[in-house]
C-alpha positions as a printed NumPy array, in Angstrom:
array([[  9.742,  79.101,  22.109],
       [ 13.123,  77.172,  21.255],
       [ 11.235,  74.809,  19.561],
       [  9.462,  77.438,  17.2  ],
       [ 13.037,  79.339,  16.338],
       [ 14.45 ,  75.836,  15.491],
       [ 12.304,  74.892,  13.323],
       [ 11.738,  78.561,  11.32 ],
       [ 15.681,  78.097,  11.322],
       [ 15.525,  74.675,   9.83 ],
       [ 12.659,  76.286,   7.311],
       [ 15.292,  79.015,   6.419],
       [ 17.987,  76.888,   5.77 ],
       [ 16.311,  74.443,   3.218],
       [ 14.58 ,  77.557,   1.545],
       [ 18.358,  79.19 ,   1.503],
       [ 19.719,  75.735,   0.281],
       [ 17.464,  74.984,  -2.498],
       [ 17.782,  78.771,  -3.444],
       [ 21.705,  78.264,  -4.598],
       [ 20.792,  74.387,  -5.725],
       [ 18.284,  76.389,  -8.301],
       [ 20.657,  79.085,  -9.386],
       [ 23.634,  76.831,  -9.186],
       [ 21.553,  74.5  , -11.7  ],
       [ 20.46 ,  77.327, -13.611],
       [ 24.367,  78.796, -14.27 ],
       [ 25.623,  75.146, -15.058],
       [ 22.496,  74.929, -17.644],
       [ 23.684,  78.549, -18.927],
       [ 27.39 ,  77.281, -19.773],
       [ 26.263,  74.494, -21.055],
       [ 23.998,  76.602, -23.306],
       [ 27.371,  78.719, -24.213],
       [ 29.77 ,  75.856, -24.612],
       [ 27.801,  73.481, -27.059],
       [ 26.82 ,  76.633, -29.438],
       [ 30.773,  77.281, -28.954],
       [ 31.863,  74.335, -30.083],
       [ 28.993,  74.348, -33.336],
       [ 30.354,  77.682, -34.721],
       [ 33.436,  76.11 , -34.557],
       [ 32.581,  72.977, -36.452],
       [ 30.594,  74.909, -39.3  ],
       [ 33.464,  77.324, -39.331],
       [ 36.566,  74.531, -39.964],
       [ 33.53 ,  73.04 , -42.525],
       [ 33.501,  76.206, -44.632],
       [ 37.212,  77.096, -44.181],
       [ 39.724,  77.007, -46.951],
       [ 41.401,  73.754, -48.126],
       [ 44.735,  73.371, -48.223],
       [ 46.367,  73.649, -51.625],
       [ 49.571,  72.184, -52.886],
       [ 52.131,  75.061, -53.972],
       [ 53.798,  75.22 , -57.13 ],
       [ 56.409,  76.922, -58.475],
       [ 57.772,  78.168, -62.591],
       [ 61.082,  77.934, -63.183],
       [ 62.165,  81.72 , -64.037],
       [ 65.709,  80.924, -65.437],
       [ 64.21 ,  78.444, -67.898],
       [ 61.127,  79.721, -69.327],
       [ 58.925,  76.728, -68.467],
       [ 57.068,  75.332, -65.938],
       [ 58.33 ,  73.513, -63.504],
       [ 56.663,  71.978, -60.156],
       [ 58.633,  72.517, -56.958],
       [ 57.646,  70.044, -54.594],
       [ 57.077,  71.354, -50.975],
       [ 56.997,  69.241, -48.124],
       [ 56.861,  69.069, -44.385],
       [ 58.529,  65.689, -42.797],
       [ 57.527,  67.19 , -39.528],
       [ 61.159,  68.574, -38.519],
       [ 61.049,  71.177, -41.011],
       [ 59.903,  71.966, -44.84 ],
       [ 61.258,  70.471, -47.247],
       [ 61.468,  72.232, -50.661],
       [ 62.428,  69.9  , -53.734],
       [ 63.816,  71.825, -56.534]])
């Protein structure tokens, strides 16, 4: 009798362990899934996204165009007038 209820115990086990190694598998698969179609929208998004453009400015006191030059030195903007 021990010997029966050990090994239906042992059968249990492996069916209980392979049952989370499937739907462990199966979640890992799903983010997987989620993460790559993520990280696609993203790249055909910044693709089809505005460029940046270079601002310009017209001298108001003068009458005629002028170009302000804008730039960022990375510790702040500097404007050029």
């Amino acid at each position: 009798m021990r010997s029966i209820r050990s090994v239906l115990f042992t059968v249990a086990a492996i069916v209980l362990s392979m049952a989370a190694l499937v739907f462990t598998a199966s979640l890992a698969l799903a983010l997987a899934g989620i993460a790559a179609a993520v990280a696609v929208g993203g790249a055909i998004a910044a693709r089809l996204g505005r460029r940046p453009r270079h601002a310009h400015a017209r001298a108001a006191y003068t009458g005629r165009e002028r170009e302000m030059r804008i730039w960022n030195d990375g510790r702040g903007t500097i404007i050029d007038l």
